[in-house]
N, C-alpha and C positions, 0 to 999 in steps of 0.2 A: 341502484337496481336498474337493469338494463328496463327501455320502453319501446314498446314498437308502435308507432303509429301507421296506418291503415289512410289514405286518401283515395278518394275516384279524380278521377283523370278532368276530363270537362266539364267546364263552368266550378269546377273546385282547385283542383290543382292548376290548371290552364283555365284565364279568365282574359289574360289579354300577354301581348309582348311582353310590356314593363313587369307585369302579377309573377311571370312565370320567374324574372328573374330574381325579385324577393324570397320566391318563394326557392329556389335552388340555395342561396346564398343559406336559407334558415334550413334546409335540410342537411347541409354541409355540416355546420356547426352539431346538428343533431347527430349524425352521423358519427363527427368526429368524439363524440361525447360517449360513444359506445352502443349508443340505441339505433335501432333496425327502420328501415325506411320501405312502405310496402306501397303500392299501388295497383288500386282494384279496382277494372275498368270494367265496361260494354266494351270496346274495341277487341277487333281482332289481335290476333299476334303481328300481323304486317302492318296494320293501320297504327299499332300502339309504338313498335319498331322506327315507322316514319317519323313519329312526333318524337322520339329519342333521340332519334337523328338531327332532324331540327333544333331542337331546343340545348340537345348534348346537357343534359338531366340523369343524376345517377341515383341510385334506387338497389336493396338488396333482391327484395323478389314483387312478382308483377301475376295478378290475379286478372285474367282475360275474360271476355264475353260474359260478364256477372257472376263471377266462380266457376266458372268449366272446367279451366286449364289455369292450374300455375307452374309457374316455373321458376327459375332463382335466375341472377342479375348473368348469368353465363348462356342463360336459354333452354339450361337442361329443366326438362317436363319431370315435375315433382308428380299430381296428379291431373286425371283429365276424366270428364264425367259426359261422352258424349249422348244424346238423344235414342234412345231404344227405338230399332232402324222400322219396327214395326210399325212404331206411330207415324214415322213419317208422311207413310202413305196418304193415311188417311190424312193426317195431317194439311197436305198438300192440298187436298181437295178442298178441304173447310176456310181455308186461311184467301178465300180470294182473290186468288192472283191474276184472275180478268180484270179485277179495279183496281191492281195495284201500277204502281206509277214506276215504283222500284224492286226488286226484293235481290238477293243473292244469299248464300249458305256459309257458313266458315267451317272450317273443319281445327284437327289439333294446333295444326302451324299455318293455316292457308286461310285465305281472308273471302278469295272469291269462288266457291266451289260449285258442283249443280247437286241438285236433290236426290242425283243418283250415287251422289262420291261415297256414301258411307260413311259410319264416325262422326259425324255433324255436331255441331256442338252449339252452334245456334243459325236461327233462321232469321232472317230481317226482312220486312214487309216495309213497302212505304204507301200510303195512301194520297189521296189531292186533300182531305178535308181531317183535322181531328175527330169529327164526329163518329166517321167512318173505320177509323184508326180505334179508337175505343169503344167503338160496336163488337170489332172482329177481336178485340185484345178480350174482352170479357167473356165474349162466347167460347176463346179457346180455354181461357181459366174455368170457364162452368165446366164444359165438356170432356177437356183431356186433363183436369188437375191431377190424377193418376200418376201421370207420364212425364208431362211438363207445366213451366211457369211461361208465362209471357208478360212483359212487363213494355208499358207505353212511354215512349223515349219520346226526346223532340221531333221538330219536322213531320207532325205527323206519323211516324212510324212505331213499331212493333218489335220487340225481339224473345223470339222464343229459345228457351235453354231447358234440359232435362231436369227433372224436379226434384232431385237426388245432391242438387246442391245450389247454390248460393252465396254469394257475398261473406253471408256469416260464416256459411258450413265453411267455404272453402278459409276464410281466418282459422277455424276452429281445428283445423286440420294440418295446417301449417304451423301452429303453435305448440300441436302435441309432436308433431315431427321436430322441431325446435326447442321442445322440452320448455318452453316458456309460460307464465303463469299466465293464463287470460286476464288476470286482474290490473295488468301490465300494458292491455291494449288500445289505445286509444284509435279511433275513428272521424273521420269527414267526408259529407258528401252532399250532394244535392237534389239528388232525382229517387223514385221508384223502388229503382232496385238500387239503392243505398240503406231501406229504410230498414230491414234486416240487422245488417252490421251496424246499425247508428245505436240500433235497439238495444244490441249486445255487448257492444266493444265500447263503453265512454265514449259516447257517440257526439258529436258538434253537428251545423248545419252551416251551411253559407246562408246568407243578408238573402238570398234569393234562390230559395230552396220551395219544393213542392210542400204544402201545405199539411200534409200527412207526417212527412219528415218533420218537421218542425213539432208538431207533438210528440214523439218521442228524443227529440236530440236536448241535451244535456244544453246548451241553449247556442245560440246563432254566433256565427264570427266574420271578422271582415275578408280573410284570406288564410288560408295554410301556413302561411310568417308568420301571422299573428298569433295563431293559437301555438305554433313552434315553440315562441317564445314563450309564452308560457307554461310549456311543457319542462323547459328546460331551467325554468323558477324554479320548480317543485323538487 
């Protein structure tokens, strides 16, 4: 019976040069075994495109910005869930961008857009301190839960995404488009907004995963090879 496994991109899938290339060699195999190879990132479409580049990693479809936009291994946009334009506004205002140190927008295919482009699919904030970074992450989850999620990435930063989807939703939607059983899917990741899909989907965690994650994941692994191979026991 066909398996589709689900990975996030960094610090899971991408840990270092050598990691990346065990883990291409075991998705190969996986692949060639009949089963579906997914990854479901924070990165934008350009920034996830660069690292395909790089690495020349092949993958059936690719879940952008924490569930916003997927798309299949050709690039065509399956589905996309951008930010309701209204919140924006306000948005903008609350999210601090006098302290921030960095931020930019992404839209459906575009990595770096301004807060006026429309479609936005997530926002990125970077602060100088974590404290600060998860002051401004909670107050937008208290205030705009409604509208959107924000979830606290490394570096100090922030990413905000419409709350109409996620990691999971977007698995769960892609599976019913694929006619595949959810009981079929397996998951890995390490941060935030993985913690969703780990929940849902036979979920793993890496050796060095947030602490939240780790209570829900099915239990901890050393890399993407690893658990491959055992996928392919079964």
């Amino acid at each position: 019976m066909k398996k589709v496994l689900v990975s996030d991109y960094d610090q899971t899938f991408y840990l270092n040069d050598q990691d990346i290339e065990k883990n291409k060699r075991q998705v190969e195999l996986f692949r060639n075994a009949g089963n579906l190879f997914v990854i479901a990132t924070g990165r934008s479409f350009l920034d996830f495109k660069n690292k395909v580049n790089s690495y020349d990693f092949a993958y059936d479809y690719v879940i952008l910005n924490h569930g916003s936009t997927i798309l299949d291994k050709d690039n065509h946009i399956l589905f996309n869930f951008p930010i309701c334009e209204d919140v924006v506004v306000s948005l903008k205002n609350d999210i601090c961008l006098e302290d921030s140190i960095d931020n930019f927008c992404c839209s459906e295919l575009k990595s770096r857009v301004t807060f006026d482009s429309g479609n936005l699919t997530k926002i990125h904030v970077k602060y100088d301190t974590k404290e600060k970074a998860i002051q401004i992450n909670n107050q937008i989850n208290n205030q705009y839960s409604s509208h959107v999620v924000s979830y606290y990435v490394s570096y100090n930063s922030i990413e905000i995404i419409s709350n109409q989807t996620n990691k999971s939703n977007a698995i769960r939607l892609l599976m019913r488009k694929l006619n595949i059983n959810t009981s079929n899917v397996y998951s890995i990741g390490d941060g935030y907004s993985d913690i969703e899909m780990v929940r849902d989907f036979n979920g793993y965690c890496m050796k060095d995963s947030v602490s939240e994650l780790k209570q829900v994941a099915i239990s901890e692994v050393e890399s993407v090879s690893n658990l491959i191979r055992d996928l392919l026991k079964d």
